[in-house]
C-alpha positions in Angstrom: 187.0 123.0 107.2 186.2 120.0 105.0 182.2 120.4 106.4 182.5 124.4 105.4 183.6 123.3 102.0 180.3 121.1 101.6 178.2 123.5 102.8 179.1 126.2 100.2 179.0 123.4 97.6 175.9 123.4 98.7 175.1 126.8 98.1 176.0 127.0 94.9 174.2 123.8 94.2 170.9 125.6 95.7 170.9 128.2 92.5 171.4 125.1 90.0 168.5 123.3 91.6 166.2 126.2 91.9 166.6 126.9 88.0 165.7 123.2 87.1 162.6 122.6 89.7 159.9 125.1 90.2 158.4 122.6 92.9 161.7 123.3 95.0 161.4 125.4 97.3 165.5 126.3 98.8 166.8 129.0 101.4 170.8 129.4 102.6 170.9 131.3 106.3 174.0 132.6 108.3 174.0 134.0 111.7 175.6 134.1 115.5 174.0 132.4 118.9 174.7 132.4 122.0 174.0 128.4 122.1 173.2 126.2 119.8 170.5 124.3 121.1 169.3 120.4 120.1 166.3 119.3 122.2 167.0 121.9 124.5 170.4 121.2 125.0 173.0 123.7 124.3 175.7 121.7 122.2 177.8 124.9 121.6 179.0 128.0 123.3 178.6 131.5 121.1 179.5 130.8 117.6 178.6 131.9 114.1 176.1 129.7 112.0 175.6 128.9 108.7 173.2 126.0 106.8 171.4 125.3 103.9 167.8 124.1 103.5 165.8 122.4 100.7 162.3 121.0 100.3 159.5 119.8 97.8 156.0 118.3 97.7 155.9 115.0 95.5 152.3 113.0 95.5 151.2 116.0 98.8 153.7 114.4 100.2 156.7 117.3 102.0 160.2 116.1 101.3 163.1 118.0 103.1 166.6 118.2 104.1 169.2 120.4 105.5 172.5 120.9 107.1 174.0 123.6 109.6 177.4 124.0 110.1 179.0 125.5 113.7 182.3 126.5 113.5 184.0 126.1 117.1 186.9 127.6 118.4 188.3 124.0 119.2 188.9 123.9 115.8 186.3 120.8 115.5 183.4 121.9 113.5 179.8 121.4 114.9 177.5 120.4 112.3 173.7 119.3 112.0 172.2 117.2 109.0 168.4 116.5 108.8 166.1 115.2 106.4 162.4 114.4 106.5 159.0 113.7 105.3 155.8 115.2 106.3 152.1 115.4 105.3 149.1 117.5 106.8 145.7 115.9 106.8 142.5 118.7 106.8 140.4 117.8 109.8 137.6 120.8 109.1 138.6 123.9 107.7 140.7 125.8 109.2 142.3 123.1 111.3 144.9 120.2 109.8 146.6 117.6 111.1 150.5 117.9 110.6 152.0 114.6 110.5 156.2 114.4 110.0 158.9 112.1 110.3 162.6 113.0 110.5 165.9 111.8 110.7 169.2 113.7 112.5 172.8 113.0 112.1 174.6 115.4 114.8 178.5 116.1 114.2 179.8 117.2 117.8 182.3 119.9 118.5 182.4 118.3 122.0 186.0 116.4 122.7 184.9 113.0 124.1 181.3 113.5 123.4 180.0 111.0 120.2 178.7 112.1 117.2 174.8 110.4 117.1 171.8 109.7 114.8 168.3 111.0 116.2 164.9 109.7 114.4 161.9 111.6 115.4 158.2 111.9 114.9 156.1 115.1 115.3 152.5 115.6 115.0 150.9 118.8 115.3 147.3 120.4 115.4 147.7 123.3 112.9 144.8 126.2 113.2 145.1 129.8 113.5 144.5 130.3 117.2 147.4 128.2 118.8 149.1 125.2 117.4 149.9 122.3 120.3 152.8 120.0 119.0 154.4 117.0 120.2 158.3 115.4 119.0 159.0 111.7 120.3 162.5 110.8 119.6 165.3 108.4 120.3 168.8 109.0 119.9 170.9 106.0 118.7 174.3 107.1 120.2 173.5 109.2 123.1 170.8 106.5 124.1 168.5 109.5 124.7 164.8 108.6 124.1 161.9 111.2 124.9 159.6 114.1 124.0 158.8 117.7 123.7 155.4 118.8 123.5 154.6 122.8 122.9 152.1 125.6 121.9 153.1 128.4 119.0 151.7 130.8 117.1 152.9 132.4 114.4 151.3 135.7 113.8 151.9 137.9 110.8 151.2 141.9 112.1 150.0 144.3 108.9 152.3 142.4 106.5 155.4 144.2 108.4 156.7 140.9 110.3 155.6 137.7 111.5 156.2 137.2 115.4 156.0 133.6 116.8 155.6 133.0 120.6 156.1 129.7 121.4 156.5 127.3 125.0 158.0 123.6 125.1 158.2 121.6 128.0 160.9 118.2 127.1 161.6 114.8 128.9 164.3 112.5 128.1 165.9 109.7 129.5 168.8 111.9 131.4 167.6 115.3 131.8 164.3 117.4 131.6 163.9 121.0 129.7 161.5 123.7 129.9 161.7 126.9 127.5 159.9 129.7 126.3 161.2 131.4 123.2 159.5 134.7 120.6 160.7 134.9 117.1 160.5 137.0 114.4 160.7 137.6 110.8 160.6 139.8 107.9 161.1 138.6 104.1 162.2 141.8 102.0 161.9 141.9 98.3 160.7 138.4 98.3 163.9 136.7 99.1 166.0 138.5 101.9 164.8 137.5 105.4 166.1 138.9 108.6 165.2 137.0 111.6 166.0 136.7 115.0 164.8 134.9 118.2 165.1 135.1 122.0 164.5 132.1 124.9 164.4 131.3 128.5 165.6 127.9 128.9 166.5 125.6 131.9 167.5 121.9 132.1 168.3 119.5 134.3 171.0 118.3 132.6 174.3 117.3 134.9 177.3 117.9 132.9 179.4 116.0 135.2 177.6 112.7 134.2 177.3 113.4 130.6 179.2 114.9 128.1 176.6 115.9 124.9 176.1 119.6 126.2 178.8 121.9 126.9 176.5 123.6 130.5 173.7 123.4 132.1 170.9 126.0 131.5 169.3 127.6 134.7 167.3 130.1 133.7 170.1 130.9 130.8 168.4 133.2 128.1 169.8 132.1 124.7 169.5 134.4 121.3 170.2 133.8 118.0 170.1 135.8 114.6 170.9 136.6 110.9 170.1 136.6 107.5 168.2 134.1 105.3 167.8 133.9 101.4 164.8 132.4 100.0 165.5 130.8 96.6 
């Protein structure tokens, strides 16, 4: 309860912000999944979602942070913090360099399981044909150190939605992941934004050795969606 409280604090903190910065660029989401998935790990059975995001450029540098909050039936709540910094570099036109780091602090739901801090690095080839992306990370806690690398595209169709197909293969210390997800998007009125996205995923993850996912996936589809506010 205490994490929903801070969550809606800040919310309402968004529409001060927002009225003060013009360079701040802020969105509040809420929604249901089927998992909620960290590095291709579901960390949650079905639940509602909700979580708060906020970014600005300073110096072309990207600042951002957010939080998402899982309610569980346990009565623990799941929650997700992250903040990071990110730049992208113009290679020839039409193709940039995405450079970003990021810190994680994950709250688990999971009895037994620790709560952890991940730091992460992702670079990515941005063009309009197919971006490729890789993530290193190392979680302090879980003692989890790997990487995902991946292809997406997001494609907007006649200014009526934007549909983004993307694949990730993963490797960590414990387990290995492989997905294939489609997303898609539609901002109304400049602000409301319905989304929604569907995945294949399966991991070799044994839950009777570790305890930071709630199952297995074998060739589980997982889906997610809601509604997003752009500030």
């Amino acid at each position: 309860m205490k994490r929903i409280l801070t969550l809606l604090s800040l919310i309402a903190s968004l529409f001060a912000a927002k009225a003060l910065a013009e360079n701040l660029k802020a969105s509040t989401e809420a929604g249901y999944t089927t998992h909620y998935m960290v590095n291709g790990l579901a960390r949650t059975d079905a639940q509602a979602f909700a979580g708060v995001k906020l970014g600005a450029t300073y110096y072309t540098i990207d600042t951002y942070l957010g939080g998402t909050i899982v309610p569980t039936s346990n009565g623990l709540d799941e929650s997700h913090w992250m903040a990071g910094l990110g730049r992208g570099f113009k290679l020839i036109d039409g193709v940039n360099l995405r450079v970003d780091t990021q810190a994680f602090r994950h709250q688990t739901s999971i009895p037994g399981a620790p709560n952890s801090t991940e730091v992460a690095a992702i670079v990515a080839l941005e063009n309009i044909v197919v971006t490729p992306y890789i993530k290193g990370s190392h979680d302090l806690n879980l003692e989890q150190s790997g990487y995902i690398v991946g292809l997406k595209r997001p494609t907007d169709f006649f200014g009526l939605f934007t549909l983004t197909p993307s694949a990730e293969y993963g490797k960590f210390s414990d387990y290995e992941t492989i997905s294939a997800k489609i997303g898609i998007s539609r901002v109304f009125f400049n602000h409301l934004e319905p989304f929604a996205e569907v995945g294949y995923y399966d991991n070799r993850f044994s839950v009777s050795n570790y305890n930071f996912a709630v199952k297995e996936l074998n060739g589980t589809v997982v889906a997610m969606g809601g509604i997003r506010w752009n500030f």
